[in-house]
N, CA, C and O of each residue as an XYZ file, in Angstrom:
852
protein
N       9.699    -10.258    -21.949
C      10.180    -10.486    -20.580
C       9.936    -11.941    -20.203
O       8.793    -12.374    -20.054
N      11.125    -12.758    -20.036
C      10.887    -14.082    -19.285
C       9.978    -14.016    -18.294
O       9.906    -13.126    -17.447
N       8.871    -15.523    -18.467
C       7.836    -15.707    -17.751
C       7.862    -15.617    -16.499
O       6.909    -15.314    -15.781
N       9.632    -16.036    -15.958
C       9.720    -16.250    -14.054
C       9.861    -14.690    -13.516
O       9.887    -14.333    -12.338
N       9.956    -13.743    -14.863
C      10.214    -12.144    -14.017
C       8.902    -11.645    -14.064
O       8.725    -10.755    -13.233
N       7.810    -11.944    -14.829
C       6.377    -11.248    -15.340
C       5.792    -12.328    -14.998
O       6.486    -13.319    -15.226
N       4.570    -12.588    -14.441
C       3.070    -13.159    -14.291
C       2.101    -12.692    -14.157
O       1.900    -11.669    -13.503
N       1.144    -13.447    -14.848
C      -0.370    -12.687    -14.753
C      -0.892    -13.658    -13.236
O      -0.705    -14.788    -12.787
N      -1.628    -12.417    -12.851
C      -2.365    -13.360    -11.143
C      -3.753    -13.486    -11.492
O      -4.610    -12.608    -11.386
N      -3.934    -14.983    -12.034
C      -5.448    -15.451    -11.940
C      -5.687    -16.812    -11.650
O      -4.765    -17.610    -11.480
N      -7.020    -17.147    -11.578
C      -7.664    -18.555    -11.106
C      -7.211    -19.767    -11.769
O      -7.884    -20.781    -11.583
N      -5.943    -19.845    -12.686
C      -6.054    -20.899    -13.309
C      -5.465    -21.946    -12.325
O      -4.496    -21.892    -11.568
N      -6.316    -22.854    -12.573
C      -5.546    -24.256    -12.002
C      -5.183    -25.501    -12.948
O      -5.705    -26.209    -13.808
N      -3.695    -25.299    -12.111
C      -2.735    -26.478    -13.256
C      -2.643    -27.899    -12.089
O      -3.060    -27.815    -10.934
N      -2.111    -28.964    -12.590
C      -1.659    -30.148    -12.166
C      -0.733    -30.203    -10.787
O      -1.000    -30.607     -9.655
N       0.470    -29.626    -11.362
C       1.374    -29.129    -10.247
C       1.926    -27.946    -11.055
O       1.427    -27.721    -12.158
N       3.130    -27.011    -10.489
C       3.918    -25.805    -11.018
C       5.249    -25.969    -10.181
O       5.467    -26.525     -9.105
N       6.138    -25.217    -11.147
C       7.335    -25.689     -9.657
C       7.609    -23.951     -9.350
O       7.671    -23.124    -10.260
N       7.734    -23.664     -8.075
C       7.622    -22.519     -7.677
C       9.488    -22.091     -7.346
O      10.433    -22.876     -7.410
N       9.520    -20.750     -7.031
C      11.030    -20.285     -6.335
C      11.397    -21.938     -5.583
O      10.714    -22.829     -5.077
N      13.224    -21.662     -5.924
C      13.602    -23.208     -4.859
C      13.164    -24.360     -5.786
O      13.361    -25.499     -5.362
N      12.717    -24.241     -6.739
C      12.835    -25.767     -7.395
C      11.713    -27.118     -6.836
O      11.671    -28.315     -7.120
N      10.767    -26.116     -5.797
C       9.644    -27.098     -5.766
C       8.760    -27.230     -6.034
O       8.009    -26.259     -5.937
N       8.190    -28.587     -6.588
C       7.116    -28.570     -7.264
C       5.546    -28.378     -6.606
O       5.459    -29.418     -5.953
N       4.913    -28.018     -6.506
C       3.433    -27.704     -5.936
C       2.107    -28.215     -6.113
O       1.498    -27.256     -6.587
N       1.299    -29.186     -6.005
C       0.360    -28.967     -6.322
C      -0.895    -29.074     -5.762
O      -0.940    -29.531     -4.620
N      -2.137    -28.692     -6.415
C      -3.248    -28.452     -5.878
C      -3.813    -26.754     -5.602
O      -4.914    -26.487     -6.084
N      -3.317    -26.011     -5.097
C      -2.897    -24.902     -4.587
C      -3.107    -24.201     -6.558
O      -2.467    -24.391     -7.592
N      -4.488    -23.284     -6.151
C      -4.761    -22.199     -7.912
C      -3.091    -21.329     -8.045
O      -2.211    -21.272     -7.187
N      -3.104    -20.898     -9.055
C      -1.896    -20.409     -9.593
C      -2.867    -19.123     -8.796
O      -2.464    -19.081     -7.634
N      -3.507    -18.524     -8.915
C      -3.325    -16.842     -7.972
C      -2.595    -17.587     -6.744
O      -1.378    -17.403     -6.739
N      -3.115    -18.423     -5.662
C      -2.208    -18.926     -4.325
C      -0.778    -18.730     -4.986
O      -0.054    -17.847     -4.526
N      -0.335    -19.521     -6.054
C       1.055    -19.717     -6.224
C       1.558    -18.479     -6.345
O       2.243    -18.113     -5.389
N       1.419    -17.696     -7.267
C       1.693    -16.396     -7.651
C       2.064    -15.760     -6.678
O       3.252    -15.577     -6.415
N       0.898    -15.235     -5.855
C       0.633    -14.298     -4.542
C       2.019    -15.051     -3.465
O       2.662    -14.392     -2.648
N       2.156    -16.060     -3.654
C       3.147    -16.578     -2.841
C       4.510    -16.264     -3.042
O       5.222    -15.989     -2.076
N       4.942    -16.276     -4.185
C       5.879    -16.064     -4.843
C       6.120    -14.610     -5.023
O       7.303    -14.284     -4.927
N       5.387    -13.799     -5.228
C       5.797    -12.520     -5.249
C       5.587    -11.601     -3.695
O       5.654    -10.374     -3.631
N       5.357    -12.411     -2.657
C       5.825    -11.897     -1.300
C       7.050    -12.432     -0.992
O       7.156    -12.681      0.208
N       7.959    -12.681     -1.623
C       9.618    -12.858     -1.294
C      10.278    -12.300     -2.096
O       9.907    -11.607     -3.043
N      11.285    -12.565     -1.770
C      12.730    -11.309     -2.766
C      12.961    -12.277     -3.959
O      14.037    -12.221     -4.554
N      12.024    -13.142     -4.328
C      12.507    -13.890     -5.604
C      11.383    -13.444     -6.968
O      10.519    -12.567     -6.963
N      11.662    -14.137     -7.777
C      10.697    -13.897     -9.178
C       9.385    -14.283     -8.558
O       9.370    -14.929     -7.510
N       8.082    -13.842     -9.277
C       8.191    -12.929    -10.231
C       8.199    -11.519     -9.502
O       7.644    -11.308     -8.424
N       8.904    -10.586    -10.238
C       9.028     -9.372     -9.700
C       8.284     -8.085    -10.025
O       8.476     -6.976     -9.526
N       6.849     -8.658    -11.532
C       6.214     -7.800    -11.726
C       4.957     -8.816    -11.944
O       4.931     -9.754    -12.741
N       3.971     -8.434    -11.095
C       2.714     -8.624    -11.140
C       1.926     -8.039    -11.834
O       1.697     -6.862    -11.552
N       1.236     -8.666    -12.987
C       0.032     -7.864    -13.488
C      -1.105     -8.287    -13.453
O      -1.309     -9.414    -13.904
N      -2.260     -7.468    -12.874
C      -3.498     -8.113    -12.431
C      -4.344     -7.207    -13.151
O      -3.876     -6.144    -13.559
N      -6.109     -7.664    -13.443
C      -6.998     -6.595    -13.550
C      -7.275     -6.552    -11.887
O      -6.584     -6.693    -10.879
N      -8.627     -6.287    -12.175
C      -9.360     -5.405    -11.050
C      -9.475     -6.867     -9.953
O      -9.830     -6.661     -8.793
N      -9.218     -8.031    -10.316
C      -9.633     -9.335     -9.057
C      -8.393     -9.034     -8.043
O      -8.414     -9.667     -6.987
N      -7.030     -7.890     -8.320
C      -6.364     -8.166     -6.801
C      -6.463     -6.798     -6.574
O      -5.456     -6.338     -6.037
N      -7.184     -6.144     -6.765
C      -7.433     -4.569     -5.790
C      -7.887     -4.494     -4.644
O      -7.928     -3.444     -4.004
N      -8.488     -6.152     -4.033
C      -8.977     -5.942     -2.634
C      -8.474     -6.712     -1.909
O      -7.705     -7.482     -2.485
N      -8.585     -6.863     -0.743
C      -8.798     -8.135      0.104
C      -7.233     -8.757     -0.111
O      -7.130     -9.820      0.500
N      -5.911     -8.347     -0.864
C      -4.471     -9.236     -0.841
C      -3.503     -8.173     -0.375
O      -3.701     -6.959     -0.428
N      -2.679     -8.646     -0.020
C      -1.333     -7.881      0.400
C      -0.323     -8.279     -0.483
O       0.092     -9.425     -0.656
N       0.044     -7.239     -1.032
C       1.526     -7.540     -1.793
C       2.792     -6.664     -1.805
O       3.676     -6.407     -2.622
N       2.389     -6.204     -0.113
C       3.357     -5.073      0.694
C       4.605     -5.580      1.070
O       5.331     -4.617      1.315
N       5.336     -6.885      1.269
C       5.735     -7.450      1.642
C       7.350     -7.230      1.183
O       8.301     -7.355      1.955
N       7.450     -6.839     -0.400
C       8.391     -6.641     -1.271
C       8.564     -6.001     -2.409
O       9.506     -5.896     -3.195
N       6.821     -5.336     -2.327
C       6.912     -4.113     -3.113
C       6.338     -2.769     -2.576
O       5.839     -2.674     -1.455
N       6.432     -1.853     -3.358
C       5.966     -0.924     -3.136
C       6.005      0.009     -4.182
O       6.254      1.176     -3.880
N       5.793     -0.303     -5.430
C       5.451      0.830     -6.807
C       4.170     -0.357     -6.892
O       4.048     -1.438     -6.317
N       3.088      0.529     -8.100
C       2.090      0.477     -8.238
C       1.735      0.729     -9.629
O       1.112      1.789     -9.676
N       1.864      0.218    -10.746
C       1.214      0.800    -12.213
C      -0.059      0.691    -12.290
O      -0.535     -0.413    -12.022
N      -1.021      1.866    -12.700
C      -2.354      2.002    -13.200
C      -2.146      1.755    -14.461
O      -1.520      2.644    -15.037
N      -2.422      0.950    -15.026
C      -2.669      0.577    -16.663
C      -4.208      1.085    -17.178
O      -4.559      1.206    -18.352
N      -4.834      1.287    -16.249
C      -6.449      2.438    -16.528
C      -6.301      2.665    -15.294
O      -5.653      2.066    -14.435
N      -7.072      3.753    -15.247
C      -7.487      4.458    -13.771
C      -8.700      3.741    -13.434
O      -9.482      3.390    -14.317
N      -8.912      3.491    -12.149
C     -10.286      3.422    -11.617
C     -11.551      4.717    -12.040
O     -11.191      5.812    -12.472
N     -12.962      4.380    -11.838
C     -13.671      5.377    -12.100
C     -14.063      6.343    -10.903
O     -14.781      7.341    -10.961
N     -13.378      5.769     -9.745
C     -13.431      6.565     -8.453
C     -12.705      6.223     -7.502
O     -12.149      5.128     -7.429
N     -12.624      7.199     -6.596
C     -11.303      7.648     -5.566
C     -11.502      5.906     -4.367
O     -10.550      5.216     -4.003
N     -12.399      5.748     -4.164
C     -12.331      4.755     -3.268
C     -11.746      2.938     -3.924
O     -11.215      2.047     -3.260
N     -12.205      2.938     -5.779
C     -11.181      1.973     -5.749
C      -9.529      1.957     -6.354
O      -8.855      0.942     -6.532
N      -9.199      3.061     -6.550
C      -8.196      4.106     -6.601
C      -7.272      3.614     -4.830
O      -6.115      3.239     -4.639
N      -8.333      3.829     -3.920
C      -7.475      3.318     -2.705
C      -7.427      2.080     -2.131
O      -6.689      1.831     -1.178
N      -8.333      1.098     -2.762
C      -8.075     -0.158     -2.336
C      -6.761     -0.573     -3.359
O      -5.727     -1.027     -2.868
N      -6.922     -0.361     -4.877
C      -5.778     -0.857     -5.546
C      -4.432     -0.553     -4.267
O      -3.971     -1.375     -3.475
N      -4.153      0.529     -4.394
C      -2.773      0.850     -3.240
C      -2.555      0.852     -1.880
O      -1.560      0.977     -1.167
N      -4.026      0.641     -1.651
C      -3.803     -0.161     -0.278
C      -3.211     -1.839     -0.172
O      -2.942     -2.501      0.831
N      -3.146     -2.159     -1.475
C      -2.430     -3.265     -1.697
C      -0.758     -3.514     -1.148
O      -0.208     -4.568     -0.826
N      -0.270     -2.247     -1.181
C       0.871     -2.180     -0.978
C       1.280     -1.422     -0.290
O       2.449     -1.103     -0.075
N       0.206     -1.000      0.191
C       0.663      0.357      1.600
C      -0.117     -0.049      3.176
O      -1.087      0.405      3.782
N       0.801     -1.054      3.416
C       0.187     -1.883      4.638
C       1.283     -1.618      5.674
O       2.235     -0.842      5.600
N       0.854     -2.598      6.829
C       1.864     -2.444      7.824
C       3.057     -2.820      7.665
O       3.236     -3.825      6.979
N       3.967     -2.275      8.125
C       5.480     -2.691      8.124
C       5.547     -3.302      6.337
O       5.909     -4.329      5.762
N       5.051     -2.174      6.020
C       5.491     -2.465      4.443
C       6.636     -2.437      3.914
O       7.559     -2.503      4.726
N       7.054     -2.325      2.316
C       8.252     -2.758      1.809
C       8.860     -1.210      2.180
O       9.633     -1.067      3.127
N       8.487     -0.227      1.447
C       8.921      1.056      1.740
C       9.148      1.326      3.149
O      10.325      1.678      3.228
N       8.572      1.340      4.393
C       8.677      1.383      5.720
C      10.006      0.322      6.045
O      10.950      0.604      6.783
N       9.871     -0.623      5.493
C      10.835     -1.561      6.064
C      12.358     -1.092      5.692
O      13.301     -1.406      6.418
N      12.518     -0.335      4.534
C      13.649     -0.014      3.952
C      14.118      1.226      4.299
O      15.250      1.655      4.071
N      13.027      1.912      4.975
C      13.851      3.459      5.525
C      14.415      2.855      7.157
O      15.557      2.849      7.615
N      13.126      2.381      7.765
C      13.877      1.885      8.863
C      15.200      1.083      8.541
O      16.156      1.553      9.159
N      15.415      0.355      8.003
C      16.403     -0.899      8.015
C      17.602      0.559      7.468
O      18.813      0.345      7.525
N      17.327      1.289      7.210
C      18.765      2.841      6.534
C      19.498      3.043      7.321
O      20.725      3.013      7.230
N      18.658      3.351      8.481
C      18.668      3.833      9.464
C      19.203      2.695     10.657
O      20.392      2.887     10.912
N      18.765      1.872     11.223
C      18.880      1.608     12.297
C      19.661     -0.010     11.849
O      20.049     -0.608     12.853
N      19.846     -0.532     10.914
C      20.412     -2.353     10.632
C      21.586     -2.022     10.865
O      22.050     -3.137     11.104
N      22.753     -1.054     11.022
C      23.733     -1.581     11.530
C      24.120     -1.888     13.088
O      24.994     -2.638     13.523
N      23.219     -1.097     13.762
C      23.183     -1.296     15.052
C      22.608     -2.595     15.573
O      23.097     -3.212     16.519
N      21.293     -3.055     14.737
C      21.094     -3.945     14.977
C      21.294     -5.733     14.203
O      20.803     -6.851     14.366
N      22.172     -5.165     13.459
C      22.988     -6.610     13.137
C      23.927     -6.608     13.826
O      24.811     -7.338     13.380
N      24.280     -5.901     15.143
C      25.321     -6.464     16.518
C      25.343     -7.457     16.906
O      26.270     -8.201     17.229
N      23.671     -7.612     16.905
C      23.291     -9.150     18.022
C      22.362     -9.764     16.288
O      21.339     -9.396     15.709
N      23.296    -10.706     16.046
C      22.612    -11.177     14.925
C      21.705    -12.719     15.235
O      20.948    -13.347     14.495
N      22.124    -12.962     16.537
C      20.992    -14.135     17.119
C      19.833    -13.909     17.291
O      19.107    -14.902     17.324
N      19.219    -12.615     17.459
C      17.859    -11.917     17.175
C      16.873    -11.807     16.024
O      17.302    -12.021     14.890
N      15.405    -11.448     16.226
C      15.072    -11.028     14.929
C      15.303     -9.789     14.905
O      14.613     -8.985     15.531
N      16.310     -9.463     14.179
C      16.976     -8.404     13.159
C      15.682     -6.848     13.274
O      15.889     -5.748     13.788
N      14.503     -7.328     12.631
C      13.363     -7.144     12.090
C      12.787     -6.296     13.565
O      12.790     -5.092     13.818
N      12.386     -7.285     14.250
C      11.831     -6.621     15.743
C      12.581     -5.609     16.340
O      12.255     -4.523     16.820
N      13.832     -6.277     16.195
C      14.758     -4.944     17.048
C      15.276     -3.518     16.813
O      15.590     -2.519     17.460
N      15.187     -4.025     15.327
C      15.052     -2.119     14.469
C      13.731     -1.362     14.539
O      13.723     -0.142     14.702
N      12.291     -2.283     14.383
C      11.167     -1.405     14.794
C      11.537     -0.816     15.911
O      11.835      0.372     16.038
N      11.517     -1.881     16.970
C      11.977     -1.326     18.581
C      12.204     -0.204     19.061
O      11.752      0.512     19.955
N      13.842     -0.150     17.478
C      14.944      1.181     18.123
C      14.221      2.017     17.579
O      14.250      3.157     18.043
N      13.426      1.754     16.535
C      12.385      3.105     15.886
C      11.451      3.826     16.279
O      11.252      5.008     16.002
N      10.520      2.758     17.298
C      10.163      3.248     18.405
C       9.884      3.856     19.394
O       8.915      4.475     19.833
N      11.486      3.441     19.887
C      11.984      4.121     21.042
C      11.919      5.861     20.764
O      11.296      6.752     21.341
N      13.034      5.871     19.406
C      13.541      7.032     18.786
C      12.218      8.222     18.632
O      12.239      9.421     18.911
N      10.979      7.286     18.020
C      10.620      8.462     17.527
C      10.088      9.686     18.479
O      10.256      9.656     19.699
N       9.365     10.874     17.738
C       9.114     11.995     18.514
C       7.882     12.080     19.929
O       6.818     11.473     19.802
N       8.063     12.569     20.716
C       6.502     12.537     21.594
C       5.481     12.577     21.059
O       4.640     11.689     21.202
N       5.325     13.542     20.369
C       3.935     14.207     19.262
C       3.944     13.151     18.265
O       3.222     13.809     17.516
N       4.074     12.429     17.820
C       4.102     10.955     16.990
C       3.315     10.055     17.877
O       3.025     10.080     19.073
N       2.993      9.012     16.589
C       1.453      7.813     17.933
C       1.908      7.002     16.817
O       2.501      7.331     15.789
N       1.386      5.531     17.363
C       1.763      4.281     16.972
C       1.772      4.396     15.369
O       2.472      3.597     14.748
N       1.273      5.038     14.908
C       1.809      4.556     13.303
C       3.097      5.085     12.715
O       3.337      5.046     11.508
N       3.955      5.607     13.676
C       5.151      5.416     13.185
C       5.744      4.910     14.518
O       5.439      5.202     15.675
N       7.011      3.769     13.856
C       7.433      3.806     12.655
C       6.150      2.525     11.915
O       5.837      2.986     10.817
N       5.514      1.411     12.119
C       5.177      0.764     11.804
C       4.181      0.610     10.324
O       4.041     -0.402      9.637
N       3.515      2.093     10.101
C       3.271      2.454      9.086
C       3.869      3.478      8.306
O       3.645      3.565      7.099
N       4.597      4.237      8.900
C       5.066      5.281      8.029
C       6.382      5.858      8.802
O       6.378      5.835     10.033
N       7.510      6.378      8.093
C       8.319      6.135      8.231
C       9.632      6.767      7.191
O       9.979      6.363      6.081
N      10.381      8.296      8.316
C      10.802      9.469      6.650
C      12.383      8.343      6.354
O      13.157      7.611      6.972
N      12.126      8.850      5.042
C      13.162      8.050      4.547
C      13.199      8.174      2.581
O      12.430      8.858      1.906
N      14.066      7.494      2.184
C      13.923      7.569      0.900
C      13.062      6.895     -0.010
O      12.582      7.453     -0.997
N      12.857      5.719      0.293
C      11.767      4.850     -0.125
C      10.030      5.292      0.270
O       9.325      5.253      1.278
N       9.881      5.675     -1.045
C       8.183      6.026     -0.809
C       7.001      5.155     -1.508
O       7.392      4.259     -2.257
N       5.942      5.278     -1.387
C       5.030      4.255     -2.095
C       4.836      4.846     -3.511
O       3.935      5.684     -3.515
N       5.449      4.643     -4.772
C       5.032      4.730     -5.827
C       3.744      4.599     -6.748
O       3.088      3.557     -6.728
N       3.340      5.831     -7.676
C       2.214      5.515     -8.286
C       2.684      5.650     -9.662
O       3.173      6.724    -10.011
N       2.580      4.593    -10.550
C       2.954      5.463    -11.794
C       1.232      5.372    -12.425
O       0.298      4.690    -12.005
N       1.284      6.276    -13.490
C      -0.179      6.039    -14.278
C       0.924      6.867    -16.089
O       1.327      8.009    -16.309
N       1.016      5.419    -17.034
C       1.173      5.924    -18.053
C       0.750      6.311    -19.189
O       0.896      5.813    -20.305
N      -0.226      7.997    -18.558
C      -1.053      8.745    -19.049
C      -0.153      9.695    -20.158
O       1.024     10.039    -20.054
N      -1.219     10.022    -21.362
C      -0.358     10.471    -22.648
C      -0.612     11.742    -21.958
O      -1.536     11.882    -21.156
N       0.202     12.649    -22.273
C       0.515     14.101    -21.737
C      -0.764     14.705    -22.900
O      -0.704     14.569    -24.122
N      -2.170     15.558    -21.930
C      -2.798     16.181    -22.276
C      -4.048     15.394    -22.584
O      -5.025     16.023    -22.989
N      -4.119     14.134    -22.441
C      -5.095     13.124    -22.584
C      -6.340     13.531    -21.525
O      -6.347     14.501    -20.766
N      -7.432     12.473    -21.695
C      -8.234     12.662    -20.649
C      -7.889     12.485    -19.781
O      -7.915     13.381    -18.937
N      -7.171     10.751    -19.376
C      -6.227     10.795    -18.362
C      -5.469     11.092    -17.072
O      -5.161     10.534    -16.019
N      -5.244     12.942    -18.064
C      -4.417     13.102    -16.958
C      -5.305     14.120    -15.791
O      -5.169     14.256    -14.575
N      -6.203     14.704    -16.731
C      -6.979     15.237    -16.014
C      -8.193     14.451    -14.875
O      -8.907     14.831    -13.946
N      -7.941     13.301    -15.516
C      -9.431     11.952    -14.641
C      -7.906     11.503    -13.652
O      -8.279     10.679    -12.818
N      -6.469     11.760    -13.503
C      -6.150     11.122    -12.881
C      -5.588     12.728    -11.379
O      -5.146     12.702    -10.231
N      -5.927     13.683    -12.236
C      -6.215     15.255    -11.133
C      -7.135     15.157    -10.606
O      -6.991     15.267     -9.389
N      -8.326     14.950    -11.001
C     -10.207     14.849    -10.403
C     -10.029     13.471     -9.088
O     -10.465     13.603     -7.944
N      -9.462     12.492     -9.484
C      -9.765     11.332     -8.609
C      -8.272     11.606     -7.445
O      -8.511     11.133     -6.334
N      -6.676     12.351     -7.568
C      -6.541     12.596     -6.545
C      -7.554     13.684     -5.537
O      -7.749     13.614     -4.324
N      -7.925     14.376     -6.228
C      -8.278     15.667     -5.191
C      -9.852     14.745     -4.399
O     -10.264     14.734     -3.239
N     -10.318     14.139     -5.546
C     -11.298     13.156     -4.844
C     -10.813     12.450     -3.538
O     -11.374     12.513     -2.444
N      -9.360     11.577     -3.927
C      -9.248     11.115     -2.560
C      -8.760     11.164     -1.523
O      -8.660     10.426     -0.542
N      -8.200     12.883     -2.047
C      -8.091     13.228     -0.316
C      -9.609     13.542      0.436
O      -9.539     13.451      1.662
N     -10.636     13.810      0.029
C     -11.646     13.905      0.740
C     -12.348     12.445      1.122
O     -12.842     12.098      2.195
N     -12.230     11.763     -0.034
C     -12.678     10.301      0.440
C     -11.864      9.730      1.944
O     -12.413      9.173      2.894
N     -10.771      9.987      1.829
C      -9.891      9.635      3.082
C     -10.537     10.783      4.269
O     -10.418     10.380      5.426
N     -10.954     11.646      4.168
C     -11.868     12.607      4.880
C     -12.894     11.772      5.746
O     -12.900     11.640      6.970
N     -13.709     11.274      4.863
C     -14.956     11.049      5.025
C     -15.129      9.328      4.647
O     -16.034      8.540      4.375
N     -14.049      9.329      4.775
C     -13.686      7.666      5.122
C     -14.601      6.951      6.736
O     -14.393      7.441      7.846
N     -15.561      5.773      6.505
C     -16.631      5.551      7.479
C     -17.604      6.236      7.779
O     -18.102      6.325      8.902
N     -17.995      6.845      6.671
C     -19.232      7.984      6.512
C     -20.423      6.483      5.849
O     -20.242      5.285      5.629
N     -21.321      7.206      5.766
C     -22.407      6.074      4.895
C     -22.656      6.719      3.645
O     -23.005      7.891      3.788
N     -22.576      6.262      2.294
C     -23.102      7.039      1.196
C     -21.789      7.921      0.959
O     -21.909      9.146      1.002
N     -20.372      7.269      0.679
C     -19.490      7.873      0.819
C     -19.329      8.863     -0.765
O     -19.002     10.049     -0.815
N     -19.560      8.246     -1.578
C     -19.685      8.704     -3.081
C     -20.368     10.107     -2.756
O     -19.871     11.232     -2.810
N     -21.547      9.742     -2.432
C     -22.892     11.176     -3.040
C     -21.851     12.128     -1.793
O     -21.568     13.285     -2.105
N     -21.391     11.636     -0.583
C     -20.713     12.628      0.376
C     -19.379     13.394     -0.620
O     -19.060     14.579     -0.532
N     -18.946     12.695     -1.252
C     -17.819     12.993     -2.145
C     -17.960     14.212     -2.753
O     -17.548     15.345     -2.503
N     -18.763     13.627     -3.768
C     -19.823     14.312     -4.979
C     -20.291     15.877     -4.320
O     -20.004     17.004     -4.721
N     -20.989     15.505     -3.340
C     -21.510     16.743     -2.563
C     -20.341     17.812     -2.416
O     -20.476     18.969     -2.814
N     -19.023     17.268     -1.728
C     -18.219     18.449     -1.220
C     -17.942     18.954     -2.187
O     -18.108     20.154     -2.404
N     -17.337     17.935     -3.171
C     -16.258     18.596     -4.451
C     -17.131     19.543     -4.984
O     -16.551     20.611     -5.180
N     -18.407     19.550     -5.318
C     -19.304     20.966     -6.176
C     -19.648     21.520     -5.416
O     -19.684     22.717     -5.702
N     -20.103     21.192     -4.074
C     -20.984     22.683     -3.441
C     -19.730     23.092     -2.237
O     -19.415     24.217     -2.624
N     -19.171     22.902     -1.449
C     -17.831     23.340     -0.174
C     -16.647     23.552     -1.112
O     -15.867     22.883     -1.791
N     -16.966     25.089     -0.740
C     -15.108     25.896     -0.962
C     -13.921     25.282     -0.789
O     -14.018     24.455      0.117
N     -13.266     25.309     -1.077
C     -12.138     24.281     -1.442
C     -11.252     24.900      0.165
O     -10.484     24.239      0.865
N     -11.733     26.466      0.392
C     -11.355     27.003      1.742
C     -11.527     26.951      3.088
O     -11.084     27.460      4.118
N     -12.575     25.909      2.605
C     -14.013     25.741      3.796
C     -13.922     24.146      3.989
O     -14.624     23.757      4.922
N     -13.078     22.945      3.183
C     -12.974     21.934      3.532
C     -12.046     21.076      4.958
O     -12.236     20.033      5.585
N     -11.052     22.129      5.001
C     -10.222     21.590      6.329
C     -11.363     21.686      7.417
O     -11.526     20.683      8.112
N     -12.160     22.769      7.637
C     -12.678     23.189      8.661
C     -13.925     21.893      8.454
O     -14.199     21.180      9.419
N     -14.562     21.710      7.212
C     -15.546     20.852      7.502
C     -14.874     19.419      7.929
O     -15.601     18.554      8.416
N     -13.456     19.180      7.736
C     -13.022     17.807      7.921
C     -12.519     17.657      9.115
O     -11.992     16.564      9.326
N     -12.522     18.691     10.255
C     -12.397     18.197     11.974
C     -13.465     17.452     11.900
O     -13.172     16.280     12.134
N     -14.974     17.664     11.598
C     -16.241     17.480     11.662
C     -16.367     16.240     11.482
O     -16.663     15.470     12.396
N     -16.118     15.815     10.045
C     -16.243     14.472      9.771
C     -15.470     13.533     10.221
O     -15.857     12.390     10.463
N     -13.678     14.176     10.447
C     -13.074     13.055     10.856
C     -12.943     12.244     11.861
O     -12.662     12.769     12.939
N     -13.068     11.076     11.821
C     -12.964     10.037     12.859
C     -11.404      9.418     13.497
O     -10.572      8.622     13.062
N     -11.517     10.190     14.666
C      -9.720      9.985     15.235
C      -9.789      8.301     15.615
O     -10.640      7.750     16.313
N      -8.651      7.695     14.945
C      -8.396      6.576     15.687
C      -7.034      6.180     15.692
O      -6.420      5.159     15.378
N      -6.639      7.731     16.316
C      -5.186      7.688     17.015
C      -5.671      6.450     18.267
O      -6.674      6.161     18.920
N      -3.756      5.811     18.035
C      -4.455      5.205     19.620
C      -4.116      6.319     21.033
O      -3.378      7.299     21.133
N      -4.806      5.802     21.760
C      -4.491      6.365     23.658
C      -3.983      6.221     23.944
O      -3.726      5.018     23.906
N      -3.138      6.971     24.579
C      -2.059      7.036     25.416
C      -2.367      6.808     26.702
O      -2.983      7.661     27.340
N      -1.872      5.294     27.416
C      -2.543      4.974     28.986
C      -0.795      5.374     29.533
O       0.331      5.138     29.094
N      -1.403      6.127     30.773
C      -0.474      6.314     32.052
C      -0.009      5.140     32.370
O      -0.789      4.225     32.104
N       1.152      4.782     32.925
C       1.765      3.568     33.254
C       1.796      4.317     34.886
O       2.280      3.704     35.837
């Protein structure tokens, strides 16, 4: 695969690089360049990183699939990797809205385009719905992809069964202290029947409020 469609994202620092557009750059580590370059609709279009961009970057911007080339050894960095790409007004969110609502709002094309389809999404959605839609989530065809290319019957696939069911409880008990041993704890000793009921308990609402106007 040509180098401008594939890059690796790390610390190296070169002289200058010439980036999308034919300009040259320098000073600025090739992760800056990279990370820059793959938040627009241009090359490179597949990022491969180890474990240095699972935290702390956004690369929601224009993607939204995800390859595990190994699994993490637990559910919590399992969700920072894809929290990489499952941010606000992400790529997937942006593309069900834009299905839906861009022809109405490329009427008034002197606008941002962008603002005025959240807007109508907004407006649209249901009472029983709260601010994270549409802005985080959002039905449509575009979803956040996981692939993991696990050999059928491997350990794998079973370490990649153990760490979902892990993180739906981690997302449970998400802002707990000692979130692991809390993990650990439910999955062997609480009935698998008995977990919804323990997770009103733990969960922490931070729906927003609804103020009276």
């Amino acid at each position: 695969m040509h180098i401008r469609f594939a890059m690796r994202f790390g610390d190296e620092r070169s002289n200058d690089e010439v980036v999308p557009g034919g300009e040259t750059v320098s000073g600025a580590t090739r992760k800056e360049r990279v990370r820059a370059a793959f938040n627009s609709p241009f090359w490179p279009f597949v990022l491969i990183s180890t474990s240095l961009g699972q935290e702390g970057l956004d690369f929601h911007h224009y993607c939204h699939a995800i390859t595990h080339w190994n699994l993490p050894s637990n559910p919590v960095d399992l969700e920072q990797r894809e929290g990489r790409i499952h941010r606000f007004k992400g790529h997937a969110v942006r593309k069900n809205v834009a299905g839906v609502f861009a022809a109405d709002a490329l009427r008034d094309p002197g606008s941002d385009i962008w603002h005025i389809m959240f807007e109508m999404a907004r407006e649209k959605r249901a009472s029983n719905e709260n601010d994270l839609v549409p802005f985080w989530m959002f039905p449509g065809d575009a979803k956040i992809e996981r692939h993991v290319p696990a050999i059928p019957f491997s350990r794998e696939v079973q370490h990649l069964h153990d760490l979902r069911r892990a993180l739906a409880i981690y997302r449970m008990v998400f802002g707990q202290s000692r979130q692991e041993d809390l993990i650990s704890y439910i999955l062997t000793e609480i009935p698998e029947e008995d977990r919804l009921s323990l997770a009103s308990e733990l969960r922490m609402d931070l729906m927003p409020r609804t103020v009276p106007h």
